[in-house]
ZAKOL-788183 format. One record per residue (C-alpha): z, y, x; residue number from 1; residue in one letter. Coordinates in Angstrom, 1 decimal. Each point is the difference from the previous one (the first is absolute). Example, Ala and Ser with C-alpha at 12.3 -4.5 7.8 and 13.67 -1.06 7.14 Angstrom:
2
<node Z="7.8" Y="-4.5" X="12.3" num="1" residu="A"/>
<node Z="-0.7" Y="3.4" X="1.4" num="2" residu="S"/>
This chain:
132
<node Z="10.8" Y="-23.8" X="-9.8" num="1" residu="X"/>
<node Z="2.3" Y="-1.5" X="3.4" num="2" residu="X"/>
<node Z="-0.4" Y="2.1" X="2.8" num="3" residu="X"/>
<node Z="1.5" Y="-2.6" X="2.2" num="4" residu="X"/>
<node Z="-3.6" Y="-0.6" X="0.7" num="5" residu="X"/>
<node Z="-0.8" Y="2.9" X="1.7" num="6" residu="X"/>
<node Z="-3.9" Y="-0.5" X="1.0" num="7" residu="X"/>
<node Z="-1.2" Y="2.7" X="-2.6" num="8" residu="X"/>
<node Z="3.2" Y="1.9" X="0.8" num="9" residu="X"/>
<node Z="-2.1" Y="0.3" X="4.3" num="10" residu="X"/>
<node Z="-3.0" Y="0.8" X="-1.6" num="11" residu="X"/>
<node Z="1.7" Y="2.6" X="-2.4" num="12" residu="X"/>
<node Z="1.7" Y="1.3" X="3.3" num="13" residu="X"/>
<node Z="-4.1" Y="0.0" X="1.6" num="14" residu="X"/>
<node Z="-0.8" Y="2.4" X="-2.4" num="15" residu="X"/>
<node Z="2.8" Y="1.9" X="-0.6" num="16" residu="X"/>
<node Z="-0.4" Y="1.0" X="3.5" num="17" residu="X"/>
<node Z="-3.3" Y="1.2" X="-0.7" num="18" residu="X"/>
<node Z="0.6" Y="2.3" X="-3.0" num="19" residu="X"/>
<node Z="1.3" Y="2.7" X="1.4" num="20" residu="X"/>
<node Z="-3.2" Y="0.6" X="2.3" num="21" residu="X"/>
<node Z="-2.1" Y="-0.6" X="-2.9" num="22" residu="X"/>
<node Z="-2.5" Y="2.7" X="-1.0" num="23" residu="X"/>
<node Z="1.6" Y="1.5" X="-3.1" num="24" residu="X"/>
<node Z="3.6" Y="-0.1" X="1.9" num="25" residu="X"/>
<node Z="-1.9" Y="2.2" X="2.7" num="26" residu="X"/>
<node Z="-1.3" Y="2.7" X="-2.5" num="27" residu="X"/>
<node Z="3.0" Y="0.6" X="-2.1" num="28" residu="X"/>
<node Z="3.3" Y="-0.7" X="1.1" num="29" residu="X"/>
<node Z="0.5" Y="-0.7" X="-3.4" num="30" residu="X"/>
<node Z="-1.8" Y="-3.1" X="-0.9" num="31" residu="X"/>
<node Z="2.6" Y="-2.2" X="0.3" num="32" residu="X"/>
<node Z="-1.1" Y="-3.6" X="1.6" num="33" residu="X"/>
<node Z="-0.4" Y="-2.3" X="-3.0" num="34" residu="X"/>
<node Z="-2.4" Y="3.3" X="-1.7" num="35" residu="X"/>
<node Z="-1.8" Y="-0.3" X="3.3" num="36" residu="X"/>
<node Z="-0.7" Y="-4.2" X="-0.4" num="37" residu="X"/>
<node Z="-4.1" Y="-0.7" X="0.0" num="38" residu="X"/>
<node Z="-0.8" Y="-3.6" X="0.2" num="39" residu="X"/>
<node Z="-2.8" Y="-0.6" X="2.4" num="40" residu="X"/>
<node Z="1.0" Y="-3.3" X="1.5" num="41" residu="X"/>
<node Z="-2.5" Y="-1.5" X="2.0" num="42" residu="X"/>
<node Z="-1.2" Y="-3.1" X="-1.2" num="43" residu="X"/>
<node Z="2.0" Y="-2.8" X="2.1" num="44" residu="X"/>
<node Z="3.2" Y="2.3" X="-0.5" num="45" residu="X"/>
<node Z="-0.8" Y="-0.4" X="-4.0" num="46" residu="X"/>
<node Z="2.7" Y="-2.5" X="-0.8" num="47" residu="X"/>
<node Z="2.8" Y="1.5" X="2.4" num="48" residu="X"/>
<node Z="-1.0" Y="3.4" X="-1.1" num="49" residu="X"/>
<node Z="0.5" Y="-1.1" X="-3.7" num="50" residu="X"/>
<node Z="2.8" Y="-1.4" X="0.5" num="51" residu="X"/>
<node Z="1.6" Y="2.8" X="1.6" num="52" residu="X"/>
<node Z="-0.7" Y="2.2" X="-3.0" num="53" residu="X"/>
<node Z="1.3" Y="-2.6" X="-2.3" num="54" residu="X"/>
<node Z="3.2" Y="0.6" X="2.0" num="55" residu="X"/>
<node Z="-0.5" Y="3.7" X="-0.1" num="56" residu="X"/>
<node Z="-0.6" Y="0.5" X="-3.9" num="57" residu="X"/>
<node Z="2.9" Y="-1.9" X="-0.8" num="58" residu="X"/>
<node Z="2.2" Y="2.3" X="2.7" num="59" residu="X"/>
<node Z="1.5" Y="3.6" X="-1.3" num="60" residu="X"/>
<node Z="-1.9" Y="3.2" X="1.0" num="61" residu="X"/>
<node Z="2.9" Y="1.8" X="1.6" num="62" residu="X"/>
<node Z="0.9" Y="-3.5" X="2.0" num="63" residu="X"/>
<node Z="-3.7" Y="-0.3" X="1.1" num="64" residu="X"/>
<node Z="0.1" Y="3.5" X="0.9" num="65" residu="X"/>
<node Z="3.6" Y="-0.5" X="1.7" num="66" residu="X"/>
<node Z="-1.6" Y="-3.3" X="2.1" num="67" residu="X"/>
<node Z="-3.3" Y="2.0" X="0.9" num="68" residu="X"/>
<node Z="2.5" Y="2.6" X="1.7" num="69" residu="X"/>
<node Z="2.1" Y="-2.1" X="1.4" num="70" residu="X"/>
<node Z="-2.7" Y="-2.5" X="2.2" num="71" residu="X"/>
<node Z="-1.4" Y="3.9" X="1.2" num="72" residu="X"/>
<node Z="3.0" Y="0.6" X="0.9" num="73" residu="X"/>
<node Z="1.5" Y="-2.8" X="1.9" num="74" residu="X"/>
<node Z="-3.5" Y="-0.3" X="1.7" num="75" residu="X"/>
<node Z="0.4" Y="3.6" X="1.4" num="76" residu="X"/>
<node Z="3.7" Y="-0.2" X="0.5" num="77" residu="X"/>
<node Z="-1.1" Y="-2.7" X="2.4" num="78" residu="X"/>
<node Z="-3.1" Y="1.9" X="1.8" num="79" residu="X"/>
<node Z="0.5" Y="0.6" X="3.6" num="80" residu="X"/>
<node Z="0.4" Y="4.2" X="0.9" num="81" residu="X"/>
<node Z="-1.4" Y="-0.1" X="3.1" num="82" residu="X"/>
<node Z="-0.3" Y="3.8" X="-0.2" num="83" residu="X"/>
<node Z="0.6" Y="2.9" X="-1.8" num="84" residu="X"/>
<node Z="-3.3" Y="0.4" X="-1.8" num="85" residu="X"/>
<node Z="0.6" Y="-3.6" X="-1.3" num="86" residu="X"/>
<node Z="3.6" Y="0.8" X="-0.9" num="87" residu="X"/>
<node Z="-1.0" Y="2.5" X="-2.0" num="88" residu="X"/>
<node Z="-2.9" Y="-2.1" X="-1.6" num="89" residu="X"/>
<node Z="2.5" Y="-2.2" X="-1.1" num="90" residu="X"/>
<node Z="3.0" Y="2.2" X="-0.6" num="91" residu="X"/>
<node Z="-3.2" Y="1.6" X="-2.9" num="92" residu="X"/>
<node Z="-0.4" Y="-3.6" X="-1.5" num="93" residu="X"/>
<node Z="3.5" Y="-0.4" X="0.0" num="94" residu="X"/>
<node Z="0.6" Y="2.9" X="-2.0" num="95" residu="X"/>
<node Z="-3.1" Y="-0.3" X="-2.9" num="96" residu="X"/>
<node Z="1.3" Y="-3.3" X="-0.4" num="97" residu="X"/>
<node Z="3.3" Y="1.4" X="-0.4" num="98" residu="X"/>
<node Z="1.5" Y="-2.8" X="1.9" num="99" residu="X"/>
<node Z="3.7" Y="1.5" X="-0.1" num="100" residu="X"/>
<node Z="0.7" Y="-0.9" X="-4.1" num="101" residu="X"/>
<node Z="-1.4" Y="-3.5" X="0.2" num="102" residu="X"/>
<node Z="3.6" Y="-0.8" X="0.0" num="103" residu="X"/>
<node Z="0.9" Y="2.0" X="-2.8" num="104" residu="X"/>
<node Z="-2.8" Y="-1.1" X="-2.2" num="105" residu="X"/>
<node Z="0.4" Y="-3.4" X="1.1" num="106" residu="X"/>
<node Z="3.7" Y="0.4" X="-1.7" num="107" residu="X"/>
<node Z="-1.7" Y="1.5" X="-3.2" num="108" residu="X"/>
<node Z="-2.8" Y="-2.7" X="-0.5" num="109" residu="X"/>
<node Z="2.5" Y="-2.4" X="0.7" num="110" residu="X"/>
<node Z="2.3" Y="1.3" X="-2.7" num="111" residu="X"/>
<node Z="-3.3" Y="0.6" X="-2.9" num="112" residu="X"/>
<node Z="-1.0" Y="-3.6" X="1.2" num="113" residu="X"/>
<node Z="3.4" Y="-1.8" X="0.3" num="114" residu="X"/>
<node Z="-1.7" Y="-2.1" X="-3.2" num="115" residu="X"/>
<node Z="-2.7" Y="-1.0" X="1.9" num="116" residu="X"/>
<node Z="0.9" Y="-2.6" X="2.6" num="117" residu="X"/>
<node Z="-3.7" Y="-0.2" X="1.4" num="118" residu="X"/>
<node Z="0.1" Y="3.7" X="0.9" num="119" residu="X"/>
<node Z="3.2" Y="-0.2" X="1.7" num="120" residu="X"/>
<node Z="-1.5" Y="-2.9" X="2.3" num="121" residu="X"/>
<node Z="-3.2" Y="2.4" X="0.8" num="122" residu="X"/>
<node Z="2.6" Y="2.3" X="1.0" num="123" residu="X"/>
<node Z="1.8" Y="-2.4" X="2.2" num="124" residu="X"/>
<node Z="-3.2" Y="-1.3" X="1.4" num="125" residu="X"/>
<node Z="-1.1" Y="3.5" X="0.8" num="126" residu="X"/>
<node Z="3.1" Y="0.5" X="1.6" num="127" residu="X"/>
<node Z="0.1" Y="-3.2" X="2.1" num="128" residu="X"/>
<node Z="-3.9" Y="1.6" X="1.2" num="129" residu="X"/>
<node Z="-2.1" Y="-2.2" X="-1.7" num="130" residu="X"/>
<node Z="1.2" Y="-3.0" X="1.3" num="131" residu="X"/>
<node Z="2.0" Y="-3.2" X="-0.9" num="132" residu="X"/>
């Protein structure tokens, strides 16, 4: 599989961004994201849908988990605090997330993956913010 092509790689970012909010996530902290997965795609998102979890089956639980984290955070990271009940909000997600050792676990998965030339480029993708 080339991730040079990274159309499944966006939709794999569309629903990592959404596994952290998702219903089992909510009730136990932890149900890590790809344990909370439920396919329900609607039926014109069918073939994007599958084709994200073709991406996702073939990606490593602890990288998934690592990219799930990592969309939350850089979304909240870039949330405006236009007071201090939203600062707080968003110092909370920040925290749960635990936002702070992306960096060291990014150093980790890249050292367990080093093999894996794929998962580095997810890595670098997520890094560059989805985009490229």
């Amino acid at each position: 599989m080339e991730f040079a092509m990274f159309s499944a790689a966006r939709a794999l970012a569309v629903l990592l961004l959404l596994l952290p909010f998702s219903p089992a996530v909510a009730q136990d902290p932890q149900v890590t994201p790809t344990q909370a997965i439920t396919p329900v795609p609607l039926e014109s998102e069918a073939s994007d849908y599958d084709e994200v979890l073709r991406v996702a089956l073939r990606v490593d639980a602890d990288l998934l988990a690592w990219l799930a984290r990592r969309v939350q955070c850089d979304h909240f990271a870039g949330e405006d605090r236009y007071d201090q009940e939203r600062s707080d909000e968003i110092d909370g997600h920040l925290e749960r997330l635990r936002c702070a050792a992306l960096d060291s676990e990014e150093l980790e998965l890249r050292k367990a993956l080093s093999e894996e030339p794929d998962a580095l480029g997810l890595i670098d993708y997520a890094k560059a913010g989805f985009s490229g």
